[in-house]
Steps between C-alpha positions, in 0.01 A plus 500: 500500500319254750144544402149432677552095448842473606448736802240319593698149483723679744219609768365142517784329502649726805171476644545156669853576578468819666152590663568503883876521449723805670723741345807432705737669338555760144770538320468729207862539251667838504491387079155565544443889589155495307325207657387643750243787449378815751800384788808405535605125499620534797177622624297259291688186652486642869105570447445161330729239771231400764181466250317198451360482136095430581386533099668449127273644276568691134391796347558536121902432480519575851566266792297632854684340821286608780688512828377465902502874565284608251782543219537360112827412353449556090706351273513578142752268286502720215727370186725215666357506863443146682378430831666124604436289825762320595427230754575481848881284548502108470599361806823449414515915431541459154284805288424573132615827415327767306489415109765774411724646846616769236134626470406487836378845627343419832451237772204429747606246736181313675430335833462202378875470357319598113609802292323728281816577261421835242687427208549762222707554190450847388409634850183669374267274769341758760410420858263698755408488859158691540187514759277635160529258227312756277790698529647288259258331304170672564500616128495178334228369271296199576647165504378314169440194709253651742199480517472885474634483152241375298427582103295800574812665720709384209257704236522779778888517479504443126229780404716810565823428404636590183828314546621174333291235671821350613599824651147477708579151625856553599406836689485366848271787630229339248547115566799409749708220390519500195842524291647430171491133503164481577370802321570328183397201563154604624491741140577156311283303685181752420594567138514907589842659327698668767518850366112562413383757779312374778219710413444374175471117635111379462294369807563145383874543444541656860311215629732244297804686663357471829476115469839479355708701752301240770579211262854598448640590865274153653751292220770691618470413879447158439846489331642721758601771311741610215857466513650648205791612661524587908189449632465209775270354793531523855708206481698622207383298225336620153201509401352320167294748310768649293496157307081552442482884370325506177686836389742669789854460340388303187620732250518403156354132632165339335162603714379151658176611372563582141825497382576840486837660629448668768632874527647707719454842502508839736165590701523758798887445477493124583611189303139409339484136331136396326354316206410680239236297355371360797501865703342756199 
C-alpha cells in the first residue's frame, strides 16, 4: 500500500502539473462500482466537470484536491491505487497512454489537453467528492512530519496503549501515514522489537522512535518511495527505497548491522520482519 512517502511523491509531483488546471471532463469505469464513495459515479463526475483544482495537499494516505466552489476531491490509493499525469498531446497529437489500459479505472481529462488517469489493479482505490474534508479524515492522528508531532506527542500516544508498538504506529488514528513498510523500518532503525507494548517503551526509547520514524520517511522521499511491486509516481515511474530497507522483505537475509538473519514473524496480523539481536 502507497504509504506517507510515496503519497507524498505523488502530491508534489502533480502539484506543478495541476494547480490552476480545470476538470473538463470524468470518466469513472462501470469495472469500478466501489471507487466512488457517498454518490453515484454518475453523480460524482457531473459534480466534479467544471472545477478548477486551486490546492494539492495530503493528509496521512490521503490526497485533498480542493476545488473552486468550496469542494475537496479525496483520493485514497489503497493497495494498488496510482494517480498518473499524462501530458497534454505533442503537436503532432501523438499521447503516452496510461502505464497499464487494463487497469485503468477512471479518466480526468484537463483544459490544458493533460489527463489525470486512475489506474488500479485490484479496484480497492476509493474516491470522494465532499464540502467537509473531516468527514473523511477528521479522525486521523498527527502527521509524523509536522511540526505538531514532536517526542512528547509521541510519549503521549505511546503511554496508554497496551498494543504491539507496531500496532500503535500503523493505527492511523494515532500517527497517520504510517504502514508496514515503514513501521518496520522505523522499529529497526530505533532498536525497539515490534511486539513489546507501547506502554512498556522507556522515555528514551520513545524519543529514539520519534527520531527514527522522521529519519526513516525523510530517506524515503528523497528516493521517491518504495516500489516493491505496484506502486508508481505521478508520472508512472518507481520509486527507489525498496532497494535501501534495512529489514522489510529481508527474510532469512544477514542484518546490515550485525549479521543476523532477519525474521519474520506475525504482530497485530501483519507480516513483521526485525533483527533479533539488533531489536531485543
Amino acid at each position: 500500500m502507497p504509504e506517507l512517502p510515496e503519497v507524498e511523491t505523488i502530491r508534489r509531483d502533480l502539484t506543478s502539473r495541476i494547480i490552476g488546471r480545470t476538470v473538463v471532463e470524468a470518466w469513472v469505469s462501470p469495472d469500478a462500482p466501489r471507487l466512488v464513495q457517498d454518490e453515484t459515479p454518475e453523480s460524482f463526475c457531473r459534480r466534479l466537470a467544471g472545477r478548477t483544482i486551486e490546492e494539492l495537499d495530503r493528509r496521512g494516505k490521503y490526497l485533498l484536491l480542493r476545488l473552486a466552489g468550496g469542494l475537496t476531491w479525496i483520493v485514497h490509493l489503497r493497495m494498488t491505487g496510482g494517480l498518473i499525469h499524462l501530458p497534454p498531446p505533442k503537436a503532432d497529437g501523438a499521447r503516452n497512454g496510461c502505464r497499464d489500459e487494463r487497469f485503468l479505472r477512471a479518466r480526468f481529462r484537463l483544459d490544458d489537453g493533460g489527463e489525470l488517469c486512475y489506474v488500479d489493479l485490484r479496484k480497492l482505490g476509493t474516491m470522494w467528492l465532499v464540502e467537509d474534508e473531516s468527514s473523511v479524515v477528521g479522525k486521523l492522528g498527527p502527521e509524523p512530519l509536522g511540526e505538531a508531532f514532536d517526542p512528547q506527542e509521541m510519549r503521549r500516544l505511546l503511554a496508554k496503549r497496551a498494543a504491539p508498538v507496531k500496532s500503535v504506529l500503523m493505527d492511523q488514528r494515532a500517527i497517520a501515514g504510517i504502514g508496514n513498510i515503514y513501521a518496520d523500518e522505523s522499529l529497526f532503525e530505533a532498536r525497539i522489537r515490534p511486539a513489546k507494548a507501547a506502554r512498556r517503551l522507556s522515555r528514551v526509547a520513545a524519543e529514539r522512535l520519534h527520531w527514527a520514524i522522521r529519519k526513516v520517511l525523510v530517506e524515503a522521499l528523497g528516493n521517491r518511495g518504495s516500489s516493491f511491486r505496484d506502486y508508481v509516481d505521478a508520472e508512472g515511474e518507481q520509486g527507489m527505497h525498496q532497494l535501501r530497507v534495512k529489514v522489510f522483505r529481508r527474510t532469512g537475509e544477514p542484518c546490515y548491522v550485525c549479521g543476523t538473519a532477519i525474521r519474520r514473524i506475525k504482530v497485530g496480523g501483519r507480516s513483521t520482519h526485525y533483527c533479533p539481536r539488533c531489536q531485543r
